[in-house]
MITORVO-684780 format. One line per field, with one value per atom (N, C-alpha, C): residue number from 1; residue in one letter; x, y, z. Coordinates in Angstrom, 1 decimal, always signed. Example, Ala and Ser with C-alpha at 12.3 -4.5 7.8 and 13.67 -1.06 7.14 Angstrom:
2
n (1|1|1|2|2|2);
res (A|A|A|S|S|S);
east (+13.2|+12.3|+13.2|+12.8|+13.7|+12.9);
north (-5.7|-4.5|-3.3|-2.2|-1.1|+0.0);
up (+7.8|+7.8|+7.8|+7.1|+7.1|+7.9);
# end
This chain:
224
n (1|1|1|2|2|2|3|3|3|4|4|4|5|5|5|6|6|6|7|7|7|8|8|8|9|9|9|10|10|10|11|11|11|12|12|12|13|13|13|14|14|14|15|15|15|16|16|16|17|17|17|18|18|18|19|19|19|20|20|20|21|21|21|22|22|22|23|23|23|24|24|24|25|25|25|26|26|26|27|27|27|28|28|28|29|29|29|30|30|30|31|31|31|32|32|32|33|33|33|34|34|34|35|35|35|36|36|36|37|37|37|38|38|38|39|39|39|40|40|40|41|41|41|42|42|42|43|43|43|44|44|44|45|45|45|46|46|46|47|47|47|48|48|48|49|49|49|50|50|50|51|51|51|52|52|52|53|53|53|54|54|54|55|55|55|56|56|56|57|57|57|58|58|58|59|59|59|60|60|60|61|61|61|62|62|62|63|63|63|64|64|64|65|65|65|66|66|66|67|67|67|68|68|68|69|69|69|70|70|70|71|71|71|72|72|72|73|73|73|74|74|74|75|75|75|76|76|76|77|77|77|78|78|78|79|79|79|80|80|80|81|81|81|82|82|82|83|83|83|84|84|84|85|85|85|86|86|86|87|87|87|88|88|88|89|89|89|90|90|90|91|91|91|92|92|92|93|93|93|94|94|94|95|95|95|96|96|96|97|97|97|98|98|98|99|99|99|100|100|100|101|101|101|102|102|102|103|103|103|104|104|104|105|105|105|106|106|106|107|107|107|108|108|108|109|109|109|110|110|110|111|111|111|112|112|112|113|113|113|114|114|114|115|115|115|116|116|116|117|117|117|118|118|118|119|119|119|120|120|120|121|121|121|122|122|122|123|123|123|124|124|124|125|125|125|126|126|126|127|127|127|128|128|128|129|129|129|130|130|130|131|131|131|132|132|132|133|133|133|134|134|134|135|135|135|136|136|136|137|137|137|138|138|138|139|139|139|140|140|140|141|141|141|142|142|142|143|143|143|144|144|144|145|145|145|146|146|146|147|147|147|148|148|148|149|149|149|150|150|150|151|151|151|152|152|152|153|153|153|154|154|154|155|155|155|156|156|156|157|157|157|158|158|158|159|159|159|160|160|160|161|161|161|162|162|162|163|163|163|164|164|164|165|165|165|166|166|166|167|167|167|168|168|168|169|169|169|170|170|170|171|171|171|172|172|172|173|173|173|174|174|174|175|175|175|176|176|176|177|177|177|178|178|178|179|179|179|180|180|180|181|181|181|182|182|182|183|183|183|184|184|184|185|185|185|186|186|186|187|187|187|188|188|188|189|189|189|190|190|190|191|191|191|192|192|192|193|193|193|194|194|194|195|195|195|196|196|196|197|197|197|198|198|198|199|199|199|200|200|200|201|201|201|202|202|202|203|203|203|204|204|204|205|205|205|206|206|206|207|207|207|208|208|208|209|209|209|210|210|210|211|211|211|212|212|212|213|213|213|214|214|214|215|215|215|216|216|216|217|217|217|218|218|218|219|219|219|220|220|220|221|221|221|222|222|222|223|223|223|224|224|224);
res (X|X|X|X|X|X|X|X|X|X|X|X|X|X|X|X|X|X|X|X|X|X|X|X|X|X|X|X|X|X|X|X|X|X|X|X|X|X|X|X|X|X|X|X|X|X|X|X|X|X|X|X|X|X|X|X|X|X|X|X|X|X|X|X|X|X|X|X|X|X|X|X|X|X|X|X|X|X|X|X|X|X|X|X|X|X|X|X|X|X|X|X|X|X|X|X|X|X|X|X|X|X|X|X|X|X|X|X|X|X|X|X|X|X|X|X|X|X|X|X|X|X|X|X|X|X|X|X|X|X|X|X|X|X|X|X|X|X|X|X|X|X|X|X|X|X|X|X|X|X|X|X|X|X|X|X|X|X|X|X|X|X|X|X|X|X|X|X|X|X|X|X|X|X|X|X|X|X|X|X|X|X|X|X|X|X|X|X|X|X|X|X|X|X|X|X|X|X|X|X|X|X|X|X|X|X|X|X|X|X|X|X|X|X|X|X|X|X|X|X|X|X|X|X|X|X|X|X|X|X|X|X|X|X|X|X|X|X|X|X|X|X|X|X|X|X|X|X|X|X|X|X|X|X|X|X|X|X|X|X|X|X|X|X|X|X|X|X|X|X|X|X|X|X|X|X|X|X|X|X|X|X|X|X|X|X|X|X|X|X|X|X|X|X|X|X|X|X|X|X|X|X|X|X|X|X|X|X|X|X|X|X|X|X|X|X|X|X|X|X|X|X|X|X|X|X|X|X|X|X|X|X|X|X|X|X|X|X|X|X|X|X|X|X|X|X|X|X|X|X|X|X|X|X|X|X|X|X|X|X|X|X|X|X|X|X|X|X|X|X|X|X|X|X|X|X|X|X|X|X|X|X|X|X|X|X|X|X|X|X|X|X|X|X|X|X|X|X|X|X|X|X|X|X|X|X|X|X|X|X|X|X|X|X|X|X|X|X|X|X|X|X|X|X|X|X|X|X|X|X|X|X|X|X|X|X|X|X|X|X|X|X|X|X|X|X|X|X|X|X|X|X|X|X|X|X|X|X|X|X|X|X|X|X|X|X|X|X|X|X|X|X|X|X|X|X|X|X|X|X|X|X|X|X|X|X|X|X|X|X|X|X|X|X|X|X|X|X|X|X|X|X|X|X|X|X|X|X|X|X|X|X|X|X|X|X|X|X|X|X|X|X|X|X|X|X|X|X|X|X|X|X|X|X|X|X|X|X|X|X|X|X|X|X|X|X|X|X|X|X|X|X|X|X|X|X|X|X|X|X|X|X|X|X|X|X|X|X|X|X|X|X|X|X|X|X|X|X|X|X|X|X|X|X|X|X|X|X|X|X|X|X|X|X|X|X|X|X|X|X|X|X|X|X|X|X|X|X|X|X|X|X|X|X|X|X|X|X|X|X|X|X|X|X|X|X|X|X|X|X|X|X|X|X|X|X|X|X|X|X|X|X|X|X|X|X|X|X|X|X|X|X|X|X|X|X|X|X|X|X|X|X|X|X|X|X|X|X|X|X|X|X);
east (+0.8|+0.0|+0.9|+0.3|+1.2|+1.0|+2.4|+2.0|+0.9|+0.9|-0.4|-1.9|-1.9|-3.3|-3.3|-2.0|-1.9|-3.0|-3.3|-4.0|-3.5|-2.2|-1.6|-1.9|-2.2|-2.0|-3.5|-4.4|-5.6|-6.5|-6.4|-6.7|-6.7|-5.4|-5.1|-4.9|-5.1|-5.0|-5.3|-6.0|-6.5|-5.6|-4.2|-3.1|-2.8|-3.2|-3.3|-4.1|-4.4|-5.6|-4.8|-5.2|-4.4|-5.5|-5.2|-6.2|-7.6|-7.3|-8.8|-9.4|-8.8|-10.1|-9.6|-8.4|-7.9|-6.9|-6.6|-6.1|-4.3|-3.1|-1.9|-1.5|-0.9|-0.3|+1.2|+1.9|+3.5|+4.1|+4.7|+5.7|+4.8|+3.6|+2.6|+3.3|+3.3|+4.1|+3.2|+4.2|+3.9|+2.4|+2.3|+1.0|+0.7|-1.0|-1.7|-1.9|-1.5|-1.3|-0.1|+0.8|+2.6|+3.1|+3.8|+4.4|+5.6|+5.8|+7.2|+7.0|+5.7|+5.5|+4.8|+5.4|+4.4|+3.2|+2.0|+1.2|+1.0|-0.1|+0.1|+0.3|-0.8|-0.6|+1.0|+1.7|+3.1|+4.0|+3.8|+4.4|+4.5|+3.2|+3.1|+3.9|+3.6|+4.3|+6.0|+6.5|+7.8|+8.5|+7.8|+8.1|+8.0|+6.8|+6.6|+7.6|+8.1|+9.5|+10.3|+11.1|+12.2|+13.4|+14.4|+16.0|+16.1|+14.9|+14.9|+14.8|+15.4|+15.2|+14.1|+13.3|+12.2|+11.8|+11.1|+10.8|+9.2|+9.4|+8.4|+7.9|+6.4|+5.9|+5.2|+5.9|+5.2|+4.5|+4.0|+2.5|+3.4|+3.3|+3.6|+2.7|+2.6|+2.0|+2.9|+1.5|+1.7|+3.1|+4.0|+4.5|+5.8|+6.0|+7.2|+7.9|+7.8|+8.5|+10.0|+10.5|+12.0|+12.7|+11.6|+11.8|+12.1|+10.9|+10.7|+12.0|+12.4|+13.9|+15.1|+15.0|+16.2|+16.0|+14.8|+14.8|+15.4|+14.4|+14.8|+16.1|+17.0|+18.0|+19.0|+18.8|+19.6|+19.6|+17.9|+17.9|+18.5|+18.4|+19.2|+20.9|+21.4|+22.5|+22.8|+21.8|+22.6|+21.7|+20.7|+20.8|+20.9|+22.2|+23.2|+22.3|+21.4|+20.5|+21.0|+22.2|+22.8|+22.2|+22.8|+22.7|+21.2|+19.9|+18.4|+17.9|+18.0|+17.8|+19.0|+18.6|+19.3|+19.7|+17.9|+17.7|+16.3|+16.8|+14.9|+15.3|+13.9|+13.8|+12.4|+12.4|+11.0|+10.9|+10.0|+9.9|+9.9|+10.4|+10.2|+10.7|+10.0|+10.0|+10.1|+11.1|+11.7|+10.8|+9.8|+8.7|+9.6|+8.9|+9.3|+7.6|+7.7|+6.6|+6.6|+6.0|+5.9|+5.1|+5.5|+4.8|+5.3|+4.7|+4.7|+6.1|+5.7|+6.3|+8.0|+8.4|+9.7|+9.4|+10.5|+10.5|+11.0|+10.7|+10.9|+11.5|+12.4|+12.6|+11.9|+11.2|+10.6|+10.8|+11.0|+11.1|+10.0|+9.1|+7.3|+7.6|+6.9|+6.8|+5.7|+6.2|+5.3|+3.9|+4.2|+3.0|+3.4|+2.8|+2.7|+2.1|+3.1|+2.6|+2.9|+4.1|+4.7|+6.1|+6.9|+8.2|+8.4|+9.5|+9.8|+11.1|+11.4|+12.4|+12.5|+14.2|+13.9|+14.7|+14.5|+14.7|+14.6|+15.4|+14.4|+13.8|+12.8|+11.7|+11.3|+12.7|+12.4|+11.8|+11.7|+11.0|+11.6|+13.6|+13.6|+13.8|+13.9|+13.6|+12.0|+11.5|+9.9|+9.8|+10.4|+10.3|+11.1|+12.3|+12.6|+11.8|+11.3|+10.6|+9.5|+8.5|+7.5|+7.5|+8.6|+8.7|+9.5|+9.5|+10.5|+9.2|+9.9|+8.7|+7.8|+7.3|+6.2|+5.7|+6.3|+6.0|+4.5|+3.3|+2.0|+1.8|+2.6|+2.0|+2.9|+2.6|+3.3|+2.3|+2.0|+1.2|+1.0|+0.1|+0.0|-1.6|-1.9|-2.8|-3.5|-4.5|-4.5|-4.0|-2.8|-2.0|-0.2|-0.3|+0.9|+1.2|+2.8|+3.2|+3.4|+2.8|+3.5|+4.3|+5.4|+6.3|+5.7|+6.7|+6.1|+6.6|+6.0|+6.5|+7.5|+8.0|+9.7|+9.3|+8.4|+7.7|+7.4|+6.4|+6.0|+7.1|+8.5|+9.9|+10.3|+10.3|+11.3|+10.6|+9.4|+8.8|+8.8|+8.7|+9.0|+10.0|+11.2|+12.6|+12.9|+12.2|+12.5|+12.1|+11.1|+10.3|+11.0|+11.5|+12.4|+13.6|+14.1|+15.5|+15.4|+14.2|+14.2|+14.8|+15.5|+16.6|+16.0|+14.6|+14.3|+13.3|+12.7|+11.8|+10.6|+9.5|+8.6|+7.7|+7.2|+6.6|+5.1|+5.0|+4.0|+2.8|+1.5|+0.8|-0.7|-1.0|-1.9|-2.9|-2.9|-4.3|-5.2|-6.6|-7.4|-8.1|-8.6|-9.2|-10.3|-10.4|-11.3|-11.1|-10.2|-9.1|-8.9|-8.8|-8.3|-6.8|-5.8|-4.3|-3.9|-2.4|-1.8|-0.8|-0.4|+1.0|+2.4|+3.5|+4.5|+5.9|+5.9|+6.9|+6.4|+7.4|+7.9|+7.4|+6.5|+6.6|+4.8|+4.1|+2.8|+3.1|+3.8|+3.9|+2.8|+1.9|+1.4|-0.3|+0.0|-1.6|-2.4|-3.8|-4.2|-5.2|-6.0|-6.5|-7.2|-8.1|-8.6|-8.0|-7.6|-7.1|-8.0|-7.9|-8.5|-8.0|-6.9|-6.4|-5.0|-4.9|-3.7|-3.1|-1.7|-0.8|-0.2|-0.3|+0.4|+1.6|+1.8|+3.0|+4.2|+3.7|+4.7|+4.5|+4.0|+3.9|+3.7|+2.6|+2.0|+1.1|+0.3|-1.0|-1.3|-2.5|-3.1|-4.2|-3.6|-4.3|-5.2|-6.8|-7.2|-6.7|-5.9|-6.0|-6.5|-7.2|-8.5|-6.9|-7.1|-5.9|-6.8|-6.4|-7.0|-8.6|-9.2|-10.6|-11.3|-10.2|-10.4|-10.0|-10.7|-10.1|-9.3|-7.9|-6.8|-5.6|-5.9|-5.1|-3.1|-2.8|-1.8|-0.9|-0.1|+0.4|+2.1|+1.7|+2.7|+3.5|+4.6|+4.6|+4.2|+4.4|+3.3|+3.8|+5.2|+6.0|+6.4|+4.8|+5.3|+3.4|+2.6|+1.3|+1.3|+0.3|-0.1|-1.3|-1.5|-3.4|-3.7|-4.5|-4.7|-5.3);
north (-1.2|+0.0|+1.2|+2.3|+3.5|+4.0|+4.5|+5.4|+6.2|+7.1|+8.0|+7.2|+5.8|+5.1|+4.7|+4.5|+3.8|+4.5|+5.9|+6.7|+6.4|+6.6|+6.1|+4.5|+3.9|+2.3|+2.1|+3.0|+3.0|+1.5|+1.3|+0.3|-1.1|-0.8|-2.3|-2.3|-1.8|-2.0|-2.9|-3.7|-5.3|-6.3|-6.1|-6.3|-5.7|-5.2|-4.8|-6.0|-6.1|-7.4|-8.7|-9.6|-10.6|-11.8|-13.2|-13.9|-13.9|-14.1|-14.6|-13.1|-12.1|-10.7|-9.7|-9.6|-8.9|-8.4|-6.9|-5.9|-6.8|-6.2|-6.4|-5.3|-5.8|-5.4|-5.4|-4.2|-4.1|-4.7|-5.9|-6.7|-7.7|-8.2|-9.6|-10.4|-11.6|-12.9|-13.4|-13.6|-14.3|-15.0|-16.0|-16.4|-16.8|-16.7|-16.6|-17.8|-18.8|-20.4|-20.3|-20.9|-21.3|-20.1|-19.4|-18.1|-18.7|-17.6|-17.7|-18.6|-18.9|-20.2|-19.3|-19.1|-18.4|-19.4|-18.8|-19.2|-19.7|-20.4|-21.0|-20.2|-18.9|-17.8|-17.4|-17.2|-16.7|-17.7|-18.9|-20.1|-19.9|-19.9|-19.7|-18.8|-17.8|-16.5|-16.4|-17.8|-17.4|-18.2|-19.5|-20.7|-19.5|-18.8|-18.4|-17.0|-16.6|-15.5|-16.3|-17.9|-18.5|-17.2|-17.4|-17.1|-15.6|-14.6|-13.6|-12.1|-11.6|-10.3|-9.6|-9.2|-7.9|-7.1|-5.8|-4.6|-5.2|-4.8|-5.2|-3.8|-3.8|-2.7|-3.1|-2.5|-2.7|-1.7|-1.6|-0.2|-0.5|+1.3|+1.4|+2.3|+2.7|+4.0|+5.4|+6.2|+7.1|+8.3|+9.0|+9.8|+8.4|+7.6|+6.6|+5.9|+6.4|+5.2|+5.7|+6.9|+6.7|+6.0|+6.0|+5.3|+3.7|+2.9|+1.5|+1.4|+2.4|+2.6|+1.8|+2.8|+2.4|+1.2|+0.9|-0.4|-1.3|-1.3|-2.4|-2.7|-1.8|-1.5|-2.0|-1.7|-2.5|-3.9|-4.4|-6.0|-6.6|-6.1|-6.5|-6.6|-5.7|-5.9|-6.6|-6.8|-7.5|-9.2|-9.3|-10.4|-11.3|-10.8|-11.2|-11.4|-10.3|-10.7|-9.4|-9.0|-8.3|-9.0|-10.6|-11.3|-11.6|-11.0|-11.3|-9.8|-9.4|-7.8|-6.7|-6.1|-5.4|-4.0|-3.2|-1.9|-1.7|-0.3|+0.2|+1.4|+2.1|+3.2|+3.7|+4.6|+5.6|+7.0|+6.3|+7.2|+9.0|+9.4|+11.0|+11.8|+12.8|+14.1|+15.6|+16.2|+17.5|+18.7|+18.8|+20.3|+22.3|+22.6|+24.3|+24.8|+24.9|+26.1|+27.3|+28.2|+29.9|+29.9|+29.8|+30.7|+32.4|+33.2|+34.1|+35.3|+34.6|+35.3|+34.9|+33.9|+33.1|+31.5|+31.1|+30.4|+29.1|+27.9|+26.9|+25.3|+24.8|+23.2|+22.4|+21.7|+20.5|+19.2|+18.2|+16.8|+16.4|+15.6|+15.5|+14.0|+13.0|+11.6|+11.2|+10.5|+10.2|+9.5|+8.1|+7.6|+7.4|+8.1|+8.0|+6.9|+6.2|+4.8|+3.8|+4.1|+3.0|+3.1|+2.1|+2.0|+0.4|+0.8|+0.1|-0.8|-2.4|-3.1|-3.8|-4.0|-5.1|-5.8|-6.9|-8.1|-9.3|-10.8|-12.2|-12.0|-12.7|-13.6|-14.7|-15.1|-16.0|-16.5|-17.4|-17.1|-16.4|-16.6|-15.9|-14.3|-13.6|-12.1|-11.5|-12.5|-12.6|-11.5|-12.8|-13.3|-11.6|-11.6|-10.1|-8.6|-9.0|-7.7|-7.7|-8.7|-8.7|-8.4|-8.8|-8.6|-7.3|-6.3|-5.1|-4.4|-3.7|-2.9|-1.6|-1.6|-0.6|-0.7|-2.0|-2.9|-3.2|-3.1|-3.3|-4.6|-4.7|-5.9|-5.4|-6.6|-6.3|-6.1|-5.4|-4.8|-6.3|-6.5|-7.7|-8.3|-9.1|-10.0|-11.0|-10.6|-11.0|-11.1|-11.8|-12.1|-12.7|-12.2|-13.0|-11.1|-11.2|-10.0|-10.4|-8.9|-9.1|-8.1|-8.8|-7.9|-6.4|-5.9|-4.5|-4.8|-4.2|-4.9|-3.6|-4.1|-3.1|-1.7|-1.7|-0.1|+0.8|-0.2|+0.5|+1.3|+0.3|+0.4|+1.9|+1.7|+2.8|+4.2|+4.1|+5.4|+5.7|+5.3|+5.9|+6.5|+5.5|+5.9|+7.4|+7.2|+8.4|+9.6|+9.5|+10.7|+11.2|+10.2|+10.6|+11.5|+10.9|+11.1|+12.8|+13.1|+14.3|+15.6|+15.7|+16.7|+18.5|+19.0|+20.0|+19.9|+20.4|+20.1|+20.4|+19.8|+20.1|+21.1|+22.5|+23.5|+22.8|+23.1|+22.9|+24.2|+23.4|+24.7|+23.9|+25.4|+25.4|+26.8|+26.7|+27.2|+26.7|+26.9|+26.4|+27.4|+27.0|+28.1|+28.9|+29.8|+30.6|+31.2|+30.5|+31.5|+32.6|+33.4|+34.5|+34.6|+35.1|+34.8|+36.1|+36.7|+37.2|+37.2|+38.3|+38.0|+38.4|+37.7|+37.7|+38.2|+38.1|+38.2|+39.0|+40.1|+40.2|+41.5|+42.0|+43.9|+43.8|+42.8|+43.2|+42.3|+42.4|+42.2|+42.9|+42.3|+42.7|+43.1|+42.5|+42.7|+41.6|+41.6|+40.5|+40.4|+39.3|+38.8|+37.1|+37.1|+35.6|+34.8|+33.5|+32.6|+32.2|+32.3|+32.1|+30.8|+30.8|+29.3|+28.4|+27.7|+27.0|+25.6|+26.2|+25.5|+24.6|+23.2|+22.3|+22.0|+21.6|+21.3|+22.5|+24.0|+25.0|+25.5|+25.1|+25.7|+27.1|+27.6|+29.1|+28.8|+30.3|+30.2|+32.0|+32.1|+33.2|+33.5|+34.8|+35.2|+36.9|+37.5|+38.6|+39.5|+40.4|+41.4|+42.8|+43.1|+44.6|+45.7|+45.8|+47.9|+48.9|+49.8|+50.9|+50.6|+50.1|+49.8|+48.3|+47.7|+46.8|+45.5|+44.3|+42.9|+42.7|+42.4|+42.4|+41.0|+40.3|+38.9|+38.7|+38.3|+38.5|+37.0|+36.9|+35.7|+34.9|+34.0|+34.2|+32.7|+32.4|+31.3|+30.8|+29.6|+29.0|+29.9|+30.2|+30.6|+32.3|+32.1|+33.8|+34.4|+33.3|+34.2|+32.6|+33.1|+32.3|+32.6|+31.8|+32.2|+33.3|+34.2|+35.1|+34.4);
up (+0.0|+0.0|+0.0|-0.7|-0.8|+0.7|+1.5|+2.8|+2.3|+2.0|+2.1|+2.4|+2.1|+2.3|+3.4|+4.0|+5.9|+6.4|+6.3|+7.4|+8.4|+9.1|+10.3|+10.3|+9.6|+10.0|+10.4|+10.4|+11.5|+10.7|+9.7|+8.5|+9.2|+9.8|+10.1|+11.5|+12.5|+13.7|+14.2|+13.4|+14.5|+14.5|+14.3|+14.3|+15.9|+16.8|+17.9|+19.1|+18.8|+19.6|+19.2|+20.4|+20.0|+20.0|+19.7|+19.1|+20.0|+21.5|+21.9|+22.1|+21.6|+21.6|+22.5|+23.5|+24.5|+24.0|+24.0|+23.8|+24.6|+23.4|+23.8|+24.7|+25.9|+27.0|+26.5|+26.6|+26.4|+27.5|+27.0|+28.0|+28.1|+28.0|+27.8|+27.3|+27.8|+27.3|+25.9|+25.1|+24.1|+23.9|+24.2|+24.1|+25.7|+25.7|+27.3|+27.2|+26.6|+27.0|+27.2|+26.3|+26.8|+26.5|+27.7|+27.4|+26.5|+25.7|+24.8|+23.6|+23.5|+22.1|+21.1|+19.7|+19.4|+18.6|+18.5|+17.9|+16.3|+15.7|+14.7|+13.7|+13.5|+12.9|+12.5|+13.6|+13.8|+13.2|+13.8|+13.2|+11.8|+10.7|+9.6|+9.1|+9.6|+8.8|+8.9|+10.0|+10.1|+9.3|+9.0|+8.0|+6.5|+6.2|+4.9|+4.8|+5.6|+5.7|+5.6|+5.6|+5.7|+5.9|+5.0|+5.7|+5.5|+4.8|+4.1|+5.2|+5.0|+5.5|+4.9|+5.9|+5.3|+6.5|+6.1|+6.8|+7.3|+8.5|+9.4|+10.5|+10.4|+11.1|+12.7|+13.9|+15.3|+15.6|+16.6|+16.8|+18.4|+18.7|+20.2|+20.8|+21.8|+22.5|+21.8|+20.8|+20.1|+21.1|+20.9|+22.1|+22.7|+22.4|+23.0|+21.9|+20.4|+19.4|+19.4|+20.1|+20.3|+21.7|+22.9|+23.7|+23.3|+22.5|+22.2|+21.3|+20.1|+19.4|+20.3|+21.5|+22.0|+23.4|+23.6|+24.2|+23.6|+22.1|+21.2|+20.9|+20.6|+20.3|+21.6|+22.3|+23.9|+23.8|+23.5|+23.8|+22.5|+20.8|+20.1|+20.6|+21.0|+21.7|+22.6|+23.6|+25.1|+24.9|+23.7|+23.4|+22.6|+21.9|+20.7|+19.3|+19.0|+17.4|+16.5|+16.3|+15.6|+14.0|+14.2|+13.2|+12.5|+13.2|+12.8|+13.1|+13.8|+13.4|+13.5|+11.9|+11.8|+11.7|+11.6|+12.4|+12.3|+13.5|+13.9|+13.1|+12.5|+12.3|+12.6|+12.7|+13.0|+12.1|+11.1|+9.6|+10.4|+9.8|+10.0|+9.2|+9.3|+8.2|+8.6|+7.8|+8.8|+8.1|+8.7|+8.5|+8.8|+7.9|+8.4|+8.7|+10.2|+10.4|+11.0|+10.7|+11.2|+11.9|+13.1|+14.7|+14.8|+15.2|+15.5|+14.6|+13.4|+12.0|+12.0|+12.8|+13.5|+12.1|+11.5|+11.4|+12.0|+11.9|+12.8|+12.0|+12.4|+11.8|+12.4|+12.2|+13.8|+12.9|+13.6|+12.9|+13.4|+12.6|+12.7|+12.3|+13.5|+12.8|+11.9|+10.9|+9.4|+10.1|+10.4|+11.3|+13.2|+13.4|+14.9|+15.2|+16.6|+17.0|+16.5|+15.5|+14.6|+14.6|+14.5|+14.2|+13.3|+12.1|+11.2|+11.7|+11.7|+11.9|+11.1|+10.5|+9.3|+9.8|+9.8|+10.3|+9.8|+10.4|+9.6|+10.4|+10.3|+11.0|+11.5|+12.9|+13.6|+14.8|+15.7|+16.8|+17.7|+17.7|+18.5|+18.4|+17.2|+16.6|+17.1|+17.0|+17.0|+18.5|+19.1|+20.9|+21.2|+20.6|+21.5|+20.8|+19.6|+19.5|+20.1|+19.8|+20.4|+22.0|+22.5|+24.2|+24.4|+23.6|+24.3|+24.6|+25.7|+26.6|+25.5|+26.0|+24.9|+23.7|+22.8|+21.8|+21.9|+22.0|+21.6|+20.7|+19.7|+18.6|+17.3|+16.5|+14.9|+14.2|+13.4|+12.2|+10.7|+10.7|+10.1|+10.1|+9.3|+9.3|+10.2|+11.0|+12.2|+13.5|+13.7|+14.9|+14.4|+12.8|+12.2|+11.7|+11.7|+11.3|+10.2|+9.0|+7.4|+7.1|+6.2|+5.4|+4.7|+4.8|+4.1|+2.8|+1.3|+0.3|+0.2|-1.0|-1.0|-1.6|-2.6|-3.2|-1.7|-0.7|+0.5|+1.1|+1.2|+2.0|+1.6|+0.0|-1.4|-0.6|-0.7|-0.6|+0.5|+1.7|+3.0|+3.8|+2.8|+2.9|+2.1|+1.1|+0.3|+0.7|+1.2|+2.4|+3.3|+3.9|+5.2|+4.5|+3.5|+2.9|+1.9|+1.8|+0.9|+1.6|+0.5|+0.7|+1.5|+0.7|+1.4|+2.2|+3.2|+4.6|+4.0|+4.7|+3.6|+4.6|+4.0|+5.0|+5.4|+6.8|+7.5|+7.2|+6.6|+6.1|+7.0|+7.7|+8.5|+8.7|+7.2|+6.6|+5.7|+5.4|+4.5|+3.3|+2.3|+1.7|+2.2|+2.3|+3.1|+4.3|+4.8|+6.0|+5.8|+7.4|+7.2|+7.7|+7.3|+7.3|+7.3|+8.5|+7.8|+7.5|+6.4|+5.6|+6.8|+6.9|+7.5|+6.9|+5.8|+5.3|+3.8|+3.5|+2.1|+2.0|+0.8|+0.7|+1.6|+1.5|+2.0|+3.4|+4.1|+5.6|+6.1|+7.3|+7.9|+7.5|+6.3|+5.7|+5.8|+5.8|+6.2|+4.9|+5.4|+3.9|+4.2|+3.2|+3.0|+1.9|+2.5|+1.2|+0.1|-1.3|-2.2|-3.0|-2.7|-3.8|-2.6|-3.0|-2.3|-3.6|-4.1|-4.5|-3.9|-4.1|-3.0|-4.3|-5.4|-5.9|-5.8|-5.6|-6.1|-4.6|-3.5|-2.3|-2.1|-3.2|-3.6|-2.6|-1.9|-1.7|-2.3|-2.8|-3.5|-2.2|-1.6|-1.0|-1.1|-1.2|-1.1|-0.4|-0.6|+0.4|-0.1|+0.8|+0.5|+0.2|-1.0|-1.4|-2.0|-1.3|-1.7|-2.2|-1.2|-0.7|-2.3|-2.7|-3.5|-3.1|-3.7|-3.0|-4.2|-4.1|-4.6|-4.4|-5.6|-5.1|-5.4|-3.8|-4.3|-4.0|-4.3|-4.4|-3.5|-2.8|-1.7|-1.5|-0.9|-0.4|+1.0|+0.9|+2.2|+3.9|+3.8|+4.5|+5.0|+4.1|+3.9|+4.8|+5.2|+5.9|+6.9|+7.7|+9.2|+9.1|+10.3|+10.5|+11.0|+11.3|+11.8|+13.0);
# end
């Protein structure tokens, strides 16, 4: 699926619930029969991953995916799966937004509540992601984690990887906005059009008792 269609993953969240209908507890033992066994579901999916590496998505508590980062990251270390996982990442994207006519960098995470691991797919990979604290569940088909396919991979990575920040715009058309920046600083006005490819927005501003459209970038007006 193209990210843009995840809608945060909300799609698939029943990848959160585990088989008999109860919500995953972070740090819950494997399965509520034999702790540490995983299930048939999981069995399958780790036979149908054999010796291959692929990108796999976990769901944490939205506000903790750099905490779970470096849990994870500890127990890959201190319990020797260098060789089955081989990194976390947590998609993110470096925004420019204008508070108080101040420009700003903020690094904004792509899906909140998620972090990406690519890894094989064994039980015991399974066993330590699944068990690092604040881990929730794997994103997947029922109660079996699925691979993310590699287009999914290309494009997320590429997102993260783009060279210029992409401006945080938090206006709509018909807003009232004012201008921050440039020769009509301080004028104010309603949005009339909004450019998302050229990061234009065309906004009215009343001159010399006329509505007068003038044309700006995203970085250049705020909300009123």
């Amino acid at each position: 699926m193209d990210p843009q269609d995840y809608q945060d993953f909300d799609d698939i969240q029943d990848a959160e619930t585990s088989a008999d209908g109860k919500a995953d507890v972070p740090g819950a033992p494997l399965s509520m029969d034999t702790p540490g066994a995983p299930d048939l579901t999981i069995q399958q999916s780790i036979e149908q991953a054999g010796d291959t590496r692929a990108w796999y998505v976990i769901h944490c508590y939205s506000g903790y995916e750099n905490k779970v980062r470096h849990n994870l990251e500890q127990r890959i270390e201190t319990m020797g799966m260098k060789d089955r996982i081989f990194d976390v990442v947590i998609p993110t994207q470096e925004e420019i937004e204008v508070k108080d006519g101040k420009r700003k960098t903020v690094e904004r995470h792509v899906f909140p509540g998620y972090v990406l691991v690519n890894m094989i797919l064994t039980e015991e990979s399974w066993y330590v992601v699944r068990n690092t604290p604040g881990v929730t569940g794997f994103v997947g088909m029922g109660n079996a984690p699925t691979p993310l396919r590699s287009e999914e991979v290309n494009q997320i990575l590429k997102r993260m990887e783009a060279e210029a920040p992409v401006i945080k715009m938090t206006f709509k058309v018909g807003e009232n906005v004012r201008i921050v920046d440039g020769p009509f600083n301080d004028f104010r006005g309603s949005v009339a059009e909004i450019d998302m490819e050229r990061s234009k927005v065309r906004v009215m501003v009343n001159m010399f008792g006329r509505e007068t459209p003038v044309e700006l970038d995203f970085l250049q007006v705020e909300r009123s």
